[in-house]
Backbone bond lengths (Angstrom), bond angles and torsions (degrees), N, CA, C in turn:
res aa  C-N    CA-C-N  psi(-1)  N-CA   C-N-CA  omega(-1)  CA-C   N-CA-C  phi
1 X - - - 1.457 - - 1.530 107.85 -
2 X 1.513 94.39 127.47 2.006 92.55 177.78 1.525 115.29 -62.04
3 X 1.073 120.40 169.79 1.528 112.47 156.56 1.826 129.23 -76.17
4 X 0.892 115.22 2.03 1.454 128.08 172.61 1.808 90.57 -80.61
5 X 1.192 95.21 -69.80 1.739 105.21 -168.92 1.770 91.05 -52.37
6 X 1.024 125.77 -75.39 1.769 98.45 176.38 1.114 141.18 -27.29
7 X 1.674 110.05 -49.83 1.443 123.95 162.64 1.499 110.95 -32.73
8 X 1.014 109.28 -82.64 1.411 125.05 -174.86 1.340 115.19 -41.36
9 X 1.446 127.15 -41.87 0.981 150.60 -170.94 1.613 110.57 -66.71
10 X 1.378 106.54 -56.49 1.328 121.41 173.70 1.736 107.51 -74.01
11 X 1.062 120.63 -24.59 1.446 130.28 157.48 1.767 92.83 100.82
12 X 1.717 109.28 34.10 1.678 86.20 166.65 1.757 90.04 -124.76
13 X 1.514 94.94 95.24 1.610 103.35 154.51 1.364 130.09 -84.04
14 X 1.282 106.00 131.99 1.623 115.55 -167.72 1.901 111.09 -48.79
15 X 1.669 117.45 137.63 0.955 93.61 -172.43 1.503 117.69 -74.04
16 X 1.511 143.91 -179.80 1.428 130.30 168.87 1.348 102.45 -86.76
17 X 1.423 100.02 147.23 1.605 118.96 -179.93 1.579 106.26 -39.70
18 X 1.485 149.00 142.95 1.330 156.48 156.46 1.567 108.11 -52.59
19 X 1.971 115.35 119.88 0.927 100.38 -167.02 1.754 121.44 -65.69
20 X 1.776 127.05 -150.33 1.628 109.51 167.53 1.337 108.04 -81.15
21 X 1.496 118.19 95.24 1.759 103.27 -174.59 1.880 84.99 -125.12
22 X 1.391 112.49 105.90 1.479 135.19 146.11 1.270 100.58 -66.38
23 X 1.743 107.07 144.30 1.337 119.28 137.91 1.689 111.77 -148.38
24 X 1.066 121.39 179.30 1.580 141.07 -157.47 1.437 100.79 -107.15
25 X 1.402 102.11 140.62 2.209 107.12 175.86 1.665 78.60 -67.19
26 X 1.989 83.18 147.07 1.723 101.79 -176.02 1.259 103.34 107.21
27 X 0.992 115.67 -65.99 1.596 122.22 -154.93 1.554 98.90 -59.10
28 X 1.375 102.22 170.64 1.833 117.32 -179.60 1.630 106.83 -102.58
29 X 1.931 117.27 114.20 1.509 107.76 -169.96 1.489 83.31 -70.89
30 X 1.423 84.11 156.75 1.512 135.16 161.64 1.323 133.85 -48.24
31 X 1.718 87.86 -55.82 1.408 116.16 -159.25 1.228 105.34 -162.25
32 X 1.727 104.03 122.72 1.829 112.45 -176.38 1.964 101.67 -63.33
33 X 1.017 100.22 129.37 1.886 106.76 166.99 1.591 109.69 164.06
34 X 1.311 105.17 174.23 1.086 112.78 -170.05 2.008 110.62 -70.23
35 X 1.069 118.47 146.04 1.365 141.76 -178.36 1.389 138.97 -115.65
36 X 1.110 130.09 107.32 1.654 136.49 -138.35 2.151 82.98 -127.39
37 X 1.970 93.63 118.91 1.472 85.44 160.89 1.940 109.41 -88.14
38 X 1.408 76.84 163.90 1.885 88.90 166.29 1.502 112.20 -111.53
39 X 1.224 87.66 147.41 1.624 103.95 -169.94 2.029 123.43 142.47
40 X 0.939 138.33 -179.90 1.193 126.70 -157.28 1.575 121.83 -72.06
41 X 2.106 97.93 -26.49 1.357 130.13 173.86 1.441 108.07 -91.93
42 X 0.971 130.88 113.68 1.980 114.80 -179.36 1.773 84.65 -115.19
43 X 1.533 100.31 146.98 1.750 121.42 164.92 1.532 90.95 -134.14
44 X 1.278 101.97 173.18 1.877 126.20 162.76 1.138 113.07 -119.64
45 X 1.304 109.85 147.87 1.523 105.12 172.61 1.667 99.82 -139.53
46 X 1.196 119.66 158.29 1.738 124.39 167.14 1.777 114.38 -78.18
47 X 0.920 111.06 86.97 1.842 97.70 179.09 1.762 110.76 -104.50
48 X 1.257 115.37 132.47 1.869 120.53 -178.51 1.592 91.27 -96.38
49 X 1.430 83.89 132.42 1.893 97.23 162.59 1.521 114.58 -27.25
50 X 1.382 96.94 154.04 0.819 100.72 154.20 2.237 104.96 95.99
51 X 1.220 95.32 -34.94 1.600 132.90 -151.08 2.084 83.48 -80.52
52 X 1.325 109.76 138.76 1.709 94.45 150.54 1.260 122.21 -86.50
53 X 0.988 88.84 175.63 1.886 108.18 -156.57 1.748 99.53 -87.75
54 X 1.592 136.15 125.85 1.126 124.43 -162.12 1.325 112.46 -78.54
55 X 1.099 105.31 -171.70 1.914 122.95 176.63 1.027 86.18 -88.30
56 X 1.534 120.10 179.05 1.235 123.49 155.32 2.099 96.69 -156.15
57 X 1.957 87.27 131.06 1.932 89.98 -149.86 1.468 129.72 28.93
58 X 1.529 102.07 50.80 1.053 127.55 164.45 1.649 100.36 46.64
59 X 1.465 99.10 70.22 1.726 115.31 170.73 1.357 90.82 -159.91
60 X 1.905 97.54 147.06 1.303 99.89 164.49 1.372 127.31 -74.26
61 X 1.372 125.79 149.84 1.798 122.80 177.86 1.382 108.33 -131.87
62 X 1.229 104.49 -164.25 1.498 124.88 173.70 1.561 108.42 -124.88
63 X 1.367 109.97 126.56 1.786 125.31 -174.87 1.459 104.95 -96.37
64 X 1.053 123.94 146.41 1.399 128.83 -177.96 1.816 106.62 -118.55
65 X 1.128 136.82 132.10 1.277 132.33 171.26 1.742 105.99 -79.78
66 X 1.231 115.14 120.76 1.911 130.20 -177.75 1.536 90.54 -111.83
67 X 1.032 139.75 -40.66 1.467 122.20 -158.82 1.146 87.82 -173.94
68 X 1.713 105.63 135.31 1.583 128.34 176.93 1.583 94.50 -95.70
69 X 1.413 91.59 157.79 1.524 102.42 -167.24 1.832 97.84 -139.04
């Protein structure tokens, strides 16, 4: 038995990659997961739906979704 076929089997299927969903500090996330800014400096942060989207050194950016949570 492969390990996919176990996975599944055991019922822990990998989650699918997070589609390209950007959003802007301010905005309302989408989707609880981890968050990658763009720009020359990149950090992550954890944000839950629902949650706004942070500053980052108190400037607005653009958040990237890396992993749904």
């Amino acid at each position: 038995m492969t390990n996919s076929h176990r996975e599944e089997k055991d019922g822990l299927e990998k989650k699918k990659p997070p589609k390209n969903i950007i959003l802007a500090s301010g905005r309302k996330c989408t989707v609880s997961g981890e968050w990658e800014s763009e720009g020359p400096i990149a950090t992550t942060v954890y944000v839950s739906k629902g949650d706004p989207m942070p500053l980052y050194c108190g400037k607005t950016v653009k958040w990237k979704l890396v992993r749904n949570g």
